[in-house]
N, CA, C and O atoms as a GROMACS GRO file, in nm:
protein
  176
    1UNK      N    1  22.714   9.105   6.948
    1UNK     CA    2  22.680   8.983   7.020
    1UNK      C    3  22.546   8.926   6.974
    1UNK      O    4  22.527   8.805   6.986
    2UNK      N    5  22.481   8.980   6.938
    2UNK     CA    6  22.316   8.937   6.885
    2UNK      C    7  22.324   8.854   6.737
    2UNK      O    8  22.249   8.770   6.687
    3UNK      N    9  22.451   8.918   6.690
    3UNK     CA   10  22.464   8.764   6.556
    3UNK      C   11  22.532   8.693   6.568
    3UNK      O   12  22.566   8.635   6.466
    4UNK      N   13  22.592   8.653   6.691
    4UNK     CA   14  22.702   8.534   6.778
    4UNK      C   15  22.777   8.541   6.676
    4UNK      O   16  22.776   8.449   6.594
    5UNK      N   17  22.857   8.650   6.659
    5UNK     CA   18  22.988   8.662   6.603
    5UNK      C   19  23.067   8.620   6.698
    5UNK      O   20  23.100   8.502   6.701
    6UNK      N   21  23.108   8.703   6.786
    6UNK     CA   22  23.199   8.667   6.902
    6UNK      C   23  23.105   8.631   7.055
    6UNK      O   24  22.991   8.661   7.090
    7UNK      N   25  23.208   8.558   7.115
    7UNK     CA   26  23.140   8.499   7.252
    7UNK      C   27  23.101   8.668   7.342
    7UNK      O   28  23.120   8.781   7.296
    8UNK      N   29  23.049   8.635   7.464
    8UNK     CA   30  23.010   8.761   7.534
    8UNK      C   31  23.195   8.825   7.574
    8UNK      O   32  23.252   8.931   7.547
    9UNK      N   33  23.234   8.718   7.637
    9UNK     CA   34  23.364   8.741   7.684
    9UNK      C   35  23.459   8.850   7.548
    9UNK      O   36  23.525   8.952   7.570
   10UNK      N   37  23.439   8.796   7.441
   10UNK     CA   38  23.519   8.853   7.362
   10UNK      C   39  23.443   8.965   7.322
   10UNK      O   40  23.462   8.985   7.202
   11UNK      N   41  23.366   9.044   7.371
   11UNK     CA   42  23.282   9.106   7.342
   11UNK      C   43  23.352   9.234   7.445
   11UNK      O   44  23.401   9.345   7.424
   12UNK      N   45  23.329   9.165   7.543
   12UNK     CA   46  23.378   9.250   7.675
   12UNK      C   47  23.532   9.293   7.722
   12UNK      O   48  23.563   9.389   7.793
   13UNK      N   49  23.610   9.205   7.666
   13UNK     CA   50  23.745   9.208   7.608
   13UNK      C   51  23.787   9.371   7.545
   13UNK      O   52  23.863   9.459   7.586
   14UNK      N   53  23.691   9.357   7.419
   14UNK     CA   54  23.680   9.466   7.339
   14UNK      C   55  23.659   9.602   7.388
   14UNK      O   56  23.712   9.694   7.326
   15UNK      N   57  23.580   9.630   7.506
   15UNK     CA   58  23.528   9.742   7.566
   15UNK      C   59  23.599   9.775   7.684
   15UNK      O   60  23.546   9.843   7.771
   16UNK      N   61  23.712   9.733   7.694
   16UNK     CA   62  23.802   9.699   7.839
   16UNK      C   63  23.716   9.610   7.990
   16UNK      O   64  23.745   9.642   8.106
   17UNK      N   65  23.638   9.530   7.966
   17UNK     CA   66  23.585   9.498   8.129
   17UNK      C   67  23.647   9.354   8.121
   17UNK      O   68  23.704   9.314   8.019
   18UNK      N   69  23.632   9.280   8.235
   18UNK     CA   70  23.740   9.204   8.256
   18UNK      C   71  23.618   9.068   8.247
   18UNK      O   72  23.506   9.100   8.286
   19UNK      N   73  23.632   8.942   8.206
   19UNK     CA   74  23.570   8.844   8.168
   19UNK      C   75  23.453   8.782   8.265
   19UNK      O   76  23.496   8.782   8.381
   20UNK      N   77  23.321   8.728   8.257
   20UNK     CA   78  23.277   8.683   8.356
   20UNK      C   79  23.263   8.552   8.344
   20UNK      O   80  23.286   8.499   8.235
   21UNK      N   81  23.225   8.478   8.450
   21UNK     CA   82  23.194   8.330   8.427
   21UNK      C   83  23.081   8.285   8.338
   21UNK      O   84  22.974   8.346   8.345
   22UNK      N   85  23.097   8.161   8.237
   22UNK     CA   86  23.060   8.148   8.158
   22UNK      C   87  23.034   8.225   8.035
   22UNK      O   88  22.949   8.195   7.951
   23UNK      N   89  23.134   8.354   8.029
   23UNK     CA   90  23.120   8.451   7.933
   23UNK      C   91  23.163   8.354   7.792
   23UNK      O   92  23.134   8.378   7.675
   24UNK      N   93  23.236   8.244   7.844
   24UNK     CA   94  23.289   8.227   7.692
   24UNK      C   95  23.244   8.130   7.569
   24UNK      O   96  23.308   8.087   7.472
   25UNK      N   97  23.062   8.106   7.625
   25UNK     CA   98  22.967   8.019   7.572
   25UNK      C   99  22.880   8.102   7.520
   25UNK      O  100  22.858   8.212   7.571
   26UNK      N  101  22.825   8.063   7.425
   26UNK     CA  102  22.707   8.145   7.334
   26UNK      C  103  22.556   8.067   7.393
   26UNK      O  104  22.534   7.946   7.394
   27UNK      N  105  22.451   8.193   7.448
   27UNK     CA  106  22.368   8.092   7.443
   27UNK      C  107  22.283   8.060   7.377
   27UNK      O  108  22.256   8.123   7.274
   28UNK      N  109  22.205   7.937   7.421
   28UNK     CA  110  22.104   7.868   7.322
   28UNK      C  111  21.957   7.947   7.336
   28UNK      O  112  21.863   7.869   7.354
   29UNK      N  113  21.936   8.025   7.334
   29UNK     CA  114  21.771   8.064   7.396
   29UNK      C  115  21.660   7.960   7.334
   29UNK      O  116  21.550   7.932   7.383
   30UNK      N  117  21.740   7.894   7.170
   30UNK     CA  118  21.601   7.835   7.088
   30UNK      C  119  21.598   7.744   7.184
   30UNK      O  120  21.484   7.753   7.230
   31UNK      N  121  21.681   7.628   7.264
   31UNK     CA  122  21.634   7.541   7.368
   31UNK      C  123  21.588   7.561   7.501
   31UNK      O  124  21.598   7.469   7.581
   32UNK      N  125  21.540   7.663   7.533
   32UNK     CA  126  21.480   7.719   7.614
   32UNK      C  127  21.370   7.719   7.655
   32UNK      O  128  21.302   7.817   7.624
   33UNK      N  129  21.315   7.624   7.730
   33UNK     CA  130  21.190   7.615   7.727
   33UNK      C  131  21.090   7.697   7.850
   33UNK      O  132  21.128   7.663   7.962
   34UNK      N  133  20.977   7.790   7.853
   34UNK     CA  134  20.953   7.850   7.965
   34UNK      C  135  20.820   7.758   8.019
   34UNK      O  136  20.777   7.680   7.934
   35UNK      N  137  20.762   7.756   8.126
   35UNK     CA  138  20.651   7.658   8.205
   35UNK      C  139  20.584   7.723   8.286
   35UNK      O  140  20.623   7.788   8.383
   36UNK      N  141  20.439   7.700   8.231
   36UNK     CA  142  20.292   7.810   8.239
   36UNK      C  143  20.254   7.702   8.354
   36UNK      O  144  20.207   7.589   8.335
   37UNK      N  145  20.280   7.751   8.451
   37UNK     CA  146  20.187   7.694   8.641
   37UNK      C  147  19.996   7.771   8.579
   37UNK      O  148  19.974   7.877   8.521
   38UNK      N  149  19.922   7.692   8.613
   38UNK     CA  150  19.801   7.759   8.594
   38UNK      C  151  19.751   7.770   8.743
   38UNK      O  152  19.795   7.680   8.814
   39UNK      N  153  19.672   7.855   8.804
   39UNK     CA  154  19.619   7.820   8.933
   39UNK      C  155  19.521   7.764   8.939
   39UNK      O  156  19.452   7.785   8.840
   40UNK      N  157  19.466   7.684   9.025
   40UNK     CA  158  19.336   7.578   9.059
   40UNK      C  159  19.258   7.692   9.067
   40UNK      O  160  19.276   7.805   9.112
   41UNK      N  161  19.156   7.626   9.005
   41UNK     CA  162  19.068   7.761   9.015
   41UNK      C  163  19.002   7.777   9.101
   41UNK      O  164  18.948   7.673   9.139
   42UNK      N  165  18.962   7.914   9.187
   42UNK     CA  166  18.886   7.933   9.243
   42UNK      C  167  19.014   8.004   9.378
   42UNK      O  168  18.987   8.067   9.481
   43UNK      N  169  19.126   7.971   9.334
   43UNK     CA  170  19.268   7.996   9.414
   43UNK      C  171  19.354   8.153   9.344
   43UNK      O  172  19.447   8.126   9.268
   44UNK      N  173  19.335   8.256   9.360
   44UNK     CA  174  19.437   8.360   9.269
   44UNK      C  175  19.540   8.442   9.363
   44UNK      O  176  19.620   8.520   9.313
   0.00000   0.00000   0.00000
């Protein structure tokens, strides 16, 4: 699964477990964006 050969689903297929939702999309992590909150200072 880490060289998006196959979807997760078909992944899990393979190992006998039964499919989950949205298993059958690869995801994007590069569009992923994460968001740094800073605290006001003097506030921790």
């Amino acid at each position: 699964m880490r060289r998006r050969v196959m979807c997760p689903n078909e992944a899990r297929e393979r190992e006998g477990l039964s499919p989950r939702a949205g298993g059958d999309e690869f995801s994007q992590a590069w569009k992923q964006t994460v968001e740094i909150k800073k605290q006001p200072e003097g506030k921790e």
